[in-house]
N, CA, C and O atoms as a GROMACS GRO file, in nm:
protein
  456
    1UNK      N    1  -4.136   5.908   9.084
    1UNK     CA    2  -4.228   5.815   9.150
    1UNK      C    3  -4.236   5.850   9.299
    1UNK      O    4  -4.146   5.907   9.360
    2UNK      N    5  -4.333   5.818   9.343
    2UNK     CA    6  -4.431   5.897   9.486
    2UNK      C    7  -4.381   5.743   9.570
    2UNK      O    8  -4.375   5.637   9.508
    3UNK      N    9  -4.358   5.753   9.676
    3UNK     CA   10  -4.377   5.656   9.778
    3UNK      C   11  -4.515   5.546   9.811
    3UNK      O   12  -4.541   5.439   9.867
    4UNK      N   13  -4.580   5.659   9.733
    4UNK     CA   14  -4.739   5.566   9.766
    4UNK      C   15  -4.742   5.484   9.601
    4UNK      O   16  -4.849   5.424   9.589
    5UNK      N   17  -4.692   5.474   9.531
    5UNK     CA   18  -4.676   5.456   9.367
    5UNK      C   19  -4.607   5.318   9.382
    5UNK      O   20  -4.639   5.218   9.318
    6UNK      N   21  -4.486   5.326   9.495
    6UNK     CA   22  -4.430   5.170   9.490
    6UNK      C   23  -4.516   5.117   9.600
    6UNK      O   24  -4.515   4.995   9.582
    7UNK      N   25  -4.585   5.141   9.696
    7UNK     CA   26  -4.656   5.100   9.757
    7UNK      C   27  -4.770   4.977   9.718
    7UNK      O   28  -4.794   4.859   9.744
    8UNK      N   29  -4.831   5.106   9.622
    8UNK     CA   30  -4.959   5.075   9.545
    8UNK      C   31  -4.926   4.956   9.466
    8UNK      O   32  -4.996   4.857   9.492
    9UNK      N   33  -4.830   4.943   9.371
    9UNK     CA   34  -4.755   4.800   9.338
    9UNK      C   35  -4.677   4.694   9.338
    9UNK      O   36  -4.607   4.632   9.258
   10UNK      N   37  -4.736   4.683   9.544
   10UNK     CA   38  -4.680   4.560   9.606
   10UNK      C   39  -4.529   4.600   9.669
   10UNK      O   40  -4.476   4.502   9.722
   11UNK      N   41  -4.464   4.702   9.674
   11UNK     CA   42  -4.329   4.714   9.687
   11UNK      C   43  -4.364   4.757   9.864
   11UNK      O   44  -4.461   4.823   9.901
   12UNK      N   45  -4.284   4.715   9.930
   12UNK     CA   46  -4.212   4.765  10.074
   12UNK      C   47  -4.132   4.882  10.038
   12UNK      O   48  -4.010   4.866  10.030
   13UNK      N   49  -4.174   4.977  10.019
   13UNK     CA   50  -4.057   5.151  10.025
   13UNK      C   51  -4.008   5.137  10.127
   13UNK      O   52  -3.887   5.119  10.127
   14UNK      N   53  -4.063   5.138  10.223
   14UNK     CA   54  -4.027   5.170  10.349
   14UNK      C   55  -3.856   5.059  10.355
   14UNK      O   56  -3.741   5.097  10.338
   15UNK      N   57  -3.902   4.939  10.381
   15UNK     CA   58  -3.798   4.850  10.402
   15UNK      C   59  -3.690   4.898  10.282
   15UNK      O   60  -3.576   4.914  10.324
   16UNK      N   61  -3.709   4.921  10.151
   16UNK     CA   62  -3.619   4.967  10.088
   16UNK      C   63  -3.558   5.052  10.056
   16UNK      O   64  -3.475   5.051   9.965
   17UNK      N   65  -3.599   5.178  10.153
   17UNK     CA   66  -3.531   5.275  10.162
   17UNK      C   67  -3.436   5.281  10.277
   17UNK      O   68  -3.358   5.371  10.308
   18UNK      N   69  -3.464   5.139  10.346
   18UNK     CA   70  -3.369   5.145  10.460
   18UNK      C   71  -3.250   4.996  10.453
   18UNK      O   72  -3.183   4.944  10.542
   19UNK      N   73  -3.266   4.966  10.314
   19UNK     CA   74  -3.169   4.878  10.268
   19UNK      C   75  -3.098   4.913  10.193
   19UNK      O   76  -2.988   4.859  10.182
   20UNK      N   77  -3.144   5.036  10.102
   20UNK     CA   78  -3.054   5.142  10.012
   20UNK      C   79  -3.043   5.286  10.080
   20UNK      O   80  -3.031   5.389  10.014
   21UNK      N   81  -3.047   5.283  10.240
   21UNK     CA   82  -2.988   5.436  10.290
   21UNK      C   83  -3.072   5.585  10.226
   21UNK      O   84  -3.034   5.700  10.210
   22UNK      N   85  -3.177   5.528  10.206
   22UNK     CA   86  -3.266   5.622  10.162
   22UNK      C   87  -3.262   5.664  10.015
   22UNK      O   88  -3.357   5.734   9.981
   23UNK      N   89  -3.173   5.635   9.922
   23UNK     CA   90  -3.163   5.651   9.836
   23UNK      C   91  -3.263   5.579   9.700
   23UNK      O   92  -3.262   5.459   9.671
   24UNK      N   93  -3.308   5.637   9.661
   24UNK     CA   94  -3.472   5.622   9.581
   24UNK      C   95  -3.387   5.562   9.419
   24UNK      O   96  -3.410   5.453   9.365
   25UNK      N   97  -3.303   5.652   9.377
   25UNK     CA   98  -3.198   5.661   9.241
   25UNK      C   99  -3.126   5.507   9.241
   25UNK      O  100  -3.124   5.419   9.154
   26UNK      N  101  -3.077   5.514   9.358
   26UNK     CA  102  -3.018   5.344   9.364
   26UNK      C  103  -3.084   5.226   9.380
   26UNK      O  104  -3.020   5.121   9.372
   27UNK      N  105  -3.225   5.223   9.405
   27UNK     CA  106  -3.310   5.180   9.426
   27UNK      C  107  -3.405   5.121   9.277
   27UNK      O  108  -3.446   5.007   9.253
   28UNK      N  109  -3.416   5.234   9.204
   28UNK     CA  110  -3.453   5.195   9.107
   28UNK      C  111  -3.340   5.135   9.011
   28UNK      O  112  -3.362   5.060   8.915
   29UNK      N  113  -3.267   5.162   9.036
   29UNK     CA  114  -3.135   5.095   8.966
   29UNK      C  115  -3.116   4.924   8.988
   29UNK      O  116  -3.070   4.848   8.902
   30UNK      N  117  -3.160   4.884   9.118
   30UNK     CA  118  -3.171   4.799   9.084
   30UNK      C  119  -3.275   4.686   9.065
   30UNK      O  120  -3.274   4.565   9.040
   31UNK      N  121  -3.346   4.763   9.085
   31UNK     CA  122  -3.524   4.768   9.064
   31UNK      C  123  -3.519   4.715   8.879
   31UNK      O  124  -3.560   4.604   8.844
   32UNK      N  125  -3.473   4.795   8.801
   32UNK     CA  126  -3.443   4.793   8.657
   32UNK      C  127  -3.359   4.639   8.574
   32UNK      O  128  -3.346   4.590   8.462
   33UNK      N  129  -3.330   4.620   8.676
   33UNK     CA  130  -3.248   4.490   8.709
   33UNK      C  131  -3.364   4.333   8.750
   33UNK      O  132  -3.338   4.218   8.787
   34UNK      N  133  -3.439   4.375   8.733
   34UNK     CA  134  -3.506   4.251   8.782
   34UNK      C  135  -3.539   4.181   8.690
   34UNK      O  136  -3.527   4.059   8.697
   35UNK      N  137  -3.594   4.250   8.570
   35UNK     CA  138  -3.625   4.185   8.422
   35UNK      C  139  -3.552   4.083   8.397
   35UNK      O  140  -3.594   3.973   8.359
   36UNK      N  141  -3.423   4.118   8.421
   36UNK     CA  142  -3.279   3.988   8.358
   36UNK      C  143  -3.308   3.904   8.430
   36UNK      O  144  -3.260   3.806   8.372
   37UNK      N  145  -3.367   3.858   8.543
   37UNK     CA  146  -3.375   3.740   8.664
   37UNK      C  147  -3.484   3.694   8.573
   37UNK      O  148  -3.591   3.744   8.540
   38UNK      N  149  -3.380   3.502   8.522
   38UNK     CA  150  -3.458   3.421   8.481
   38UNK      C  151  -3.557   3.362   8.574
   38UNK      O  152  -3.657   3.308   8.526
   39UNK      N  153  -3.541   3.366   8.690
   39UNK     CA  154  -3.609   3.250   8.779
   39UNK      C  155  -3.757   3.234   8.741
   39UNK      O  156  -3.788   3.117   8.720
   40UNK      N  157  -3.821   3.293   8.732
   40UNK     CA  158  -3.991   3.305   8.647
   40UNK      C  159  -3.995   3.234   8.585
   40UNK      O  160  -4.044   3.124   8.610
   41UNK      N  161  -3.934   3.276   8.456
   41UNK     CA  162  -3.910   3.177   8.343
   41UNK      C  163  -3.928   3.007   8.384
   41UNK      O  164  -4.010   2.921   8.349
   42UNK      N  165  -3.777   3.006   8.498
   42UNK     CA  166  -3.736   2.884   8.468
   42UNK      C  167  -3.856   2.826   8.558
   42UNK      O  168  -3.892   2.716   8.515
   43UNK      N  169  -3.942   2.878   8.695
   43UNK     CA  170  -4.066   2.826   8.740
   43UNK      C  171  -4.154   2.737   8.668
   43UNK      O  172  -4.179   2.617   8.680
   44UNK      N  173  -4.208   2.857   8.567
   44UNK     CA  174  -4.292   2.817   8.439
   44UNK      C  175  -4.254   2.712   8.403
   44UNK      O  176  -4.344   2.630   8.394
   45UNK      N  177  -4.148   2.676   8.375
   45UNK     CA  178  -4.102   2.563   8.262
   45UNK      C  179  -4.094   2.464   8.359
   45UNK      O  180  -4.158   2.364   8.325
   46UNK      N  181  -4.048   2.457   8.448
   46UNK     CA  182  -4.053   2.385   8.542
   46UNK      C  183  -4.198   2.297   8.610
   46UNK      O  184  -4.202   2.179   8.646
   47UNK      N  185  -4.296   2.385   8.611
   47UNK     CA  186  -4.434   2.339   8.628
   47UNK      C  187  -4.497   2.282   8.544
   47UNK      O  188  -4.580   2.192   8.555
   48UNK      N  189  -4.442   2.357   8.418
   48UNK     CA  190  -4.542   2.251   8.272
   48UNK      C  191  -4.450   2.139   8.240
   48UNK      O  192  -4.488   2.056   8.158
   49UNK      N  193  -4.319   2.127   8.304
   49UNK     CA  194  -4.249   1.995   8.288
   49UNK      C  195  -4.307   1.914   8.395
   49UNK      O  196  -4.277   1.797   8.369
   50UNK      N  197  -4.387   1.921   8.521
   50UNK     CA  198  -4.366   1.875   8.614
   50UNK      C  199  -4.287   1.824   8.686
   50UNK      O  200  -4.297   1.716   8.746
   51UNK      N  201  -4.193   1.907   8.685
   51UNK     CA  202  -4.052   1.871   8.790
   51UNK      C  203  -4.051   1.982   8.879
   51UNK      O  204  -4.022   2.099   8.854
   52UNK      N  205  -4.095   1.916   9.014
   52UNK     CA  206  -4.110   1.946   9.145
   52UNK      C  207  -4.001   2.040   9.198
   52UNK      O  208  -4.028   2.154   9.236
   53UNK      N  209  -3.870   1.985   9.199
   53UNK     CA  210  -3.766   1.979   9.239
   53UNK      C  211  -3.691   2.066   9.117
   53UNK      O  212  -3.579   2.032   9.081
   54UNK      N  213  -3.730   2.132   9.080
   54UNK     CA  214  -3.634   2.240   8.984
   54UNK      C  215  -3.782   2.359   8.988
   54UNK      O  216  -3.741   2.475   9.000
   55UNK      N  217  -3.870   2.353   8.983
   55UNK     CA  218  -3.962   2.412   9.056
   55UNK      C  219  -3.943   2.485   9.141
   55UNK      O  220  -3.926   2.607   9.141
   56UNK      N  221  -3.947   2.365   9.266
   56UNK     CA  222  -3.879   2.460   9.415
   56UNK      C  223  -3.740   2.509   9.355
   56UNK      O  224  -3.779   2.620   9.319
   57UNK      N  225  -3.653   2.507   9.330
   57UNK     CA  226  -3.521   2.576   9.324
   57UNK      C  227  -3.556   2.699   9.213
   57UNK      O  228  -3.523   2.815   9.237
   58UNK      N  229  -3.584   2.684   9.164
   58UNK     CA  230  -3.665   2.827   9.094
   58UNK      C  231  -3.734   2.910   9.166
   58UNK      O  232  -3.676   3.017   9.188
   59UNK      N  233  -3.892   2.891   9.232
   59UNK     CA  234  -3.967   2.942   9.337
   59UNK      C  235  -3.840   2.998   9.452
   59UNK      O  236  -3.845   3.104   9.513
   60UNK      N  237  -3.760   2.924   9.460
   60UNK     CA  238  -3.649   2.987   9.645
   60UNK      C  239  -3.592   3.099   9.549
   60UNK      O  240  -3.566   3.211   9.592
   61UNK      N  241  -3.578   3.071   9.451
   61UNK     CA  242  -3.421   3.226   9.413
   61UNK      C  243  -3.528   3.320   9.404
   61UNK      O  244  -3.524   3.406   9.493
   62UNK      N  245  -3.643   3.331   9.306
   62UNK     CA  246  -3.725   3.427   9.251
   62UNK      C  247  -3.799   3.451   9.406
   62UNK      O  248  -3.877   3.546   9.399
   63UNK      N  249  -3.795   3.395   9.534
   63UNK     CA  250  -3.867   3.427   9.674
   63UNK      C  251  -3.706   3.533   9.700
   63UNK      O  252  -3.715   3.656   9.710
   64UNK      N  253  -3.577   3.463   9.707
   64UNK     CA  254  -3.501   3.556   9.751
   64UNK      C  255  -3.443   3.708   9.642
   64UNK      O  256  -3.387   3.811   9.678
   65UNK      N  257  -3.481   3.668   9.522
   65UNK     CA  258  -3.474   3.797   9.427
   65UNK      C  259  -3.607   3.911   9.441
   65UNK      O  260  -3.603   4.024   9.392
   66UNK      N  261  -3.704   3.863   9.505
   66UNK     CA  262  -3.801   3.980   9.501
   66UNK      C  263  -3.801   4.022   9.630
   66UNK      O  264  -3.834   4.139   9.649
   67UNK      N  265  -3.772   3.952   9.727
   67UNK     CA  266  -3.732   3.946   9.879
   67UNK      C  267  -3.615   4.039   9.897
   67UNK      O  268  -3.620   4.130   9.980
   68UNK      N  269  -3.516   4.018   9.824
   68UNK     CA  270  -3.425   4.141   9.833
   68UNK      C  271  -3.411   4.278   9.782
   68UNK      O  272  -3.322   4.361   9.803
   69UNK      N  273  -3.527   4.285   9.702
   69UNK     CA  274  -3.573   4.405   9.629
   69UNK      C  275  -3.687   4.476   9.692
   69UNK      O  276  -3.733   4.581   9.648
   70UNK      N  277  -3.746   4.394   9.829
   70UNK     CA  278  -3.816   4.476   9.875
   70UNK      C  279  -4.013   4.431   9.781
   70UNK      O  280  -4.121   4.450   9.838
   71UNK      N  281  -3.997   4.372   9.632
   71UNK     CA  282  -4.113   4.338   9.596
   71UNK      C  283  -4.182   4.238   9.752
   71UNK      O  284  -4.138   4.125   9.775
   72UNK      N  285  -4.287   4.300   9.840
   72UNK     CA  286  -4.334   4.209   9.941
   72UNK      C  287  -4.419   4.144   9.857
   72UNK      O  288  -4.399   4.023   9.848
   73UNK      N  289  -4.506   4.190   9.792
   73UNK     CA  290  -4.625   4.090   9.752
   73UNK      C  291  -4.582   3.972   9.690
   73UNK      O  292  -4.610   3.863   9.740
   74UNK      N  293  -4.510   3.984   9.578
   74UNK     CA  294  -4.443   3.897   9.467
   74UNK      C  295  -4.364   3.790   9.586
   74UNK      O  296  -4.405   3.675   9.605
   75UNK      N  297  -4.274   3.836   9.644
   75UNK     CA  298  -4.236   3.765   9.749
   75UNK      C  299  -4.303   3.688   9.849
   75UNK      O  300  -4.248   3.596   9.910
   76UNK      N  301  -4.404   3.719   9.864
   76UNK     CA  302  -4.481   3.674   9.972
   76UNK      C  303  -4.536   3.516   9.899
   76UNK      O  304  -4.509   3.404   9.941
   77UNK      N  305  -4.609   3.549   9.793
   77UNK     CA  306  -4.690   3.425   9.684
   77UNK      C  307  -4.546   3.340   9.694
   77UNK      O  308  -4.539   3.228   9.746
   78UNK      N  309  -4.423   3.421   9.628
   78UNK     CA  310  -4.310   3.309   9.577
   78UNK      C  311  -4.288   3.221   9.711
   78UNK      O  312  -4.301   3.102   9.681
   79UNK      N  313  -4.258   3.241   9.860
   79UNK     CA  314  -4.226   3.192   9.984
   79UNK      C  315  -4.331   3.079   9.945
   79UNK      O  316  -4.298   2.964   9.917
   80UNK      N  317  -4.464   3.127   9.948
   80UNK     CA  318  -4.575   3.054   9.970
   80UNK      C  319  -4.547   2.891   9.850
   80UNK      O  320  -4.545   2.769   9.868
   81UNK      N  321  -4.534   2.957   9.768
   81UNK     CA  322  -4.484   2.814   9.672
   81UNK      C  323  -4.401   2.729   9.681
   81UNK      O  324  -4.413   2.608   9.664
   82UNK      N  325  -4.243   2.838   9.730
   82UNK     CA  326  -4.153   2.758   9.788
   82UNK      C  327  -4.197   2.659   9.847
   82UNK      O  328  -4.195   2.548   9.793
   83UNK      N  329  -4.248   2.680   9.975
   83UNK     CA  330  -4.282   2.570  10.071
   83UNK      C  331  -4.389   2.461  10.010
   83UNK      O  332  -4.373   2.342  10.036
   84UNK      N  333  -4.486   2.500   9.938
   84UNK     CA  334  -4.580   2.379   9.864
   84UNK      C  335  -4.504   2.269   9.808
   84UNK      O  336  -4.533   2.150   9.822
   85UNK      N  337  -4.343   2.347   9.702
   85UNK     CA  338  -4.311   2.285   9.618
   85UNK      C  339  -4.133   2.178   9.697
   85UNK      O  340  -4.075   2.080   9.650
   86UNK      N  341  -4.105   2.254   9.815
   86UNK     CA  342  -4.057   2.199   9.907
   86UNK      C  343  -4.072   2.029   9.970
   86UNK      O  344  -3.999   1.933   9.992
   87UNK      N  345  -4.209   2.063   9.981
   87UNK     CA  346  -4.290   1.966  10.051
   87UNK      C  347  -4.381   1.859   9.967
   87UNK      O  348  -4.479   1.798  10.010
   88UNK      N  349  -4.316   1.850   9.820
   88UNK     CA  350  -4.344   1.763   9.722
   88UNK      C  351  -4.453   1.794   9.674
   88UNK      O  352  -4.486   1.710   9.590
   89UNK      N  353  -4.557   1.906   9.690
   89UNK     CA  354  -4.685   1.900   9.631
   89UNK      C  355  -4.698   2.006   9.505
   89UNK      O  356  -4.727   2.125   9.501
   90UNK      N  357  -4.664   1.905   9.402
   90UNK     CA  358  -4.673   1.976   9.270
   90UNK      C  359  -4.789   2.075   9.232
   90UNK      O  360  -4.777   2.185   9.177
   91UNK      N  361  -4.899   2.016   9.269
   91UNK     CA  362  -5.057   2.058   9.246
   91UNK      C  363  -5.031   2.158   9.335
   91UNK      O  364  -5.011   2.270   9.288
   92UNK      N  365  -5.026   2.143   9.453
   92UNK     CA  366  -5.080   2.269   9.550
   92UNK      C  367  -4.980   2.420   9.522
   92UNK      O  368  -5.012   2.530   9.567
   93UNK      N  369  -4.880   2.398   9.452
   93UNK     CA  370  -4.811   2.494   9.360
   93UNK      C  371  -4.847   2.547   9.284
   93UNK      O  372  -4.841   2.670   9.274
   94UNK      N  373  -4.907   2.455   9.191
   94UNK     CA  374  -4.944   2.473   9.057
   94UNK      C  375  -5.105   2.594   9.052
   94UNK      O  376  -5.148   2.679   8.974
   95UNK      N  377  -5.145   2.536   9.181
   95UNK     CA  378  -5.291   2.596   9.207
   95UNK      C  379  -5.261   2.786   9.290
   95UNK      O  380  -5.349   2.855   9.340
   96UNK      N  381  -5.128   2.821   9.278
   96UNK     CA  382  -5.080   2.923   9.308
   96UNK      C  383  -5.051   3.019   9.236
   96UNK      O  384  -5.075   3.140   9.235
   97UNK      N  385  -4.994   2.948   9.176
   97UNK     CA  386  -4.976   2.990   8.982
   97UNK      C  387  -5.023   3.130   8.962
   97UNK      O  388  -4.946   3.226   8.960
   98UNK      N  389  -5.142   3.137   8.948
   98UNK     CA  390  -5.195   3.248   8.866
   98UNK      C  391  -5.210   3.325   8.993
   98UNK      O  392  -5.288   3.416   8.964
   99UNK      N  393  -5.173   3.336   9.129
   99UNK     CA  394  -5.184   3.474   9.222
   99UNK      C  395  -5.025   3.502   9.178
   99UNK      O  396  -5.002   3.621   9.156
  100UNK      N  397  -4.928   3.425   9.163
  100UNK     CA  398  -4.784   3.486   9.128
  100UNK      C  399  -4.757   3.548   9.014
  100UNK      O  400  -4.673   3.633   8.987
  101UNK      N  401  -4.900   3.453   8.900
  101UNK     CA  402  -4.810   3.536   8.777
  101UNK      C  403  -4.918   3.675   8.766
  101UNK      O  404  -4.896   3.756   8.676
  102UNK      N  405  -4.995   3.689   8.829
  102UNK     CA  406  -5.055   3.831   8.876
  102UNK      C  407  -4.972   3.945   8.907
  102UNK      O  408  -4.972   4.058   8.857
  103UNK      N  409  -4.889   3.886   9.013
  103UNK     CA  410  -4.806   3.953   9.096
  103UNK      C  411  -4.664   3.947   9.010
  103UNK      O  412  -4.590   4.040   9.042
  104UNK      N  413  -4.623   3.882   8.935
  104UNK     CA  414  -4.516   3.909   8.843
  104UNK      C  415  -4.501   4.029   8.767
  104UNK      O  416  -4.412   4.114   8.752
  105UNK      N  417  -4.672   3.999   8.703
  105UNK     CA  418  -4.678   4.084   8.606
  105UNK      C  419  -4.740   4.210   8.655
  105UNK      O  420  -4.811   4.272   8.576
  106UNK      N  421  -4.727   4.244   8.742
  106UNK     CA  422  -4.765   4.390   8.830
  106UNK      C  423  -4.678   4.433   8.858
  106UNK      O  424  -4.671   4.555   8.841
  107UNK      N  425  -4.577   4.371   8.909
  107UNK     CA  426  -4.442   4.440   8.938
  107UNK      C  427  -4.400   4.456   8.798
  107UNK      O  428  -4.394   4.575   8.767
  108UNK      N  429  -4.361   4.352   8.680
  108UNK     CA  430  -4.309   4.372   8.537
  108UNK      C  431  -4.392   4.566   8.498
  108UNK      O  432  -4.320   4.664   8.476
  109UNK      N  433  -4.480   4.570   8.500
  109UNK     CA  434  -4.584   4.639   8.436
  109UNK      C  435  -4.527   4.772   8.524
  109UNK      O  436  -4.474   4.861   8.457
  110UNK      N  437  -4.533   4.786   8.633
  110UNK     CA  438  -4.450   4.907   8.733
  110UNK      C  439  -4.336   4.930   8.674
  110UNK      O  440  -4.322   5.020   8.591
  111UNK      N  441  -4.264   4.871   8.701
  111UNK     CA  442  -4.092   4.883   8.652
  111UNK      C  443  -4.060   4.937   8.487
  111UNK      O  444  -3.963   5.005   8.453
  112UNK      N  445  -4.169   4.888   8.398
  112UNK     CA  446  -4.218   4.954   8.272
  112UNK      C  447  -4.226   5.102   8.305
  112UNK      O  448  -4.223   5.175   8.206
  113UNK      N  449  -4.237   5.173   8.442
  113UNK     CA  450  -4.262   5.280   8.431
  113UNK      C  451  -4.164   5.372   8.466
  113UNK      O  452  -4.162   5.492   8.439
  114UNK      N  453  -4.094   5.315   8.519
  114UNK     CA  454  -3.998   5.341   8.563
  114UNK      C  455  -3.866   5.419   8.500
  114UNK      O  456  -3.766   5.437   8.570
   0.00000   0.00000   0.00000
């Protein structure tokens, strides 16, 4: 995989080659690792339960699990919810929804290639 390849699907290379010491091999290693992170999951379930508040605590881990992997885009939407779902507004979350699970499933769909 090309630098412009994780680029192209939302990933910060740059920042993550300078959180893994340049190393691309360790990188995807734990890149491969992201699948097992329920937090998505538990979002989802969380929104069609309408519970706000397990919501946000879902939205913060899956903001700091793609956040530490360098996913910016995915990260960026998840922050963005955080704070909606922070700030009690179930709807204005909910109406986010489908730019994250875009961005879920773009990164899922990359890492497939991997």
């Amino acid at each position: 995989m090309t630098r412009e390849d994780f680029i192209n699907n939302g990933i910060d290379y740059d920042a993550a080659m300078k959180l893994f010491m340049g190393k691309q091999e360790i990188f995807v290693k734990f890149l491969a690792k992201f699948p097992k992170d329920t937090s998505y999951s538990q979002l989802k379930d969380a929104v069609a339960a309408g519970d706000c508040d397990a919501a946000f605590k879902a939205a913060h881990t899956l903001k700091g699990v793609s956040g530490n992997l360098s996913l910016a885009d995915l990260a960026k939407v998840a922050s963005d919810i955080t704070e909606l779902f922070r700030a009690g507004d179930l709807e204005g979350g909910k109406a986010h929804m489908a730019e994250l699970d875009g961005q879920y499933e773009r990164v899922m769909e990359f890492l497939g290639k991997l």
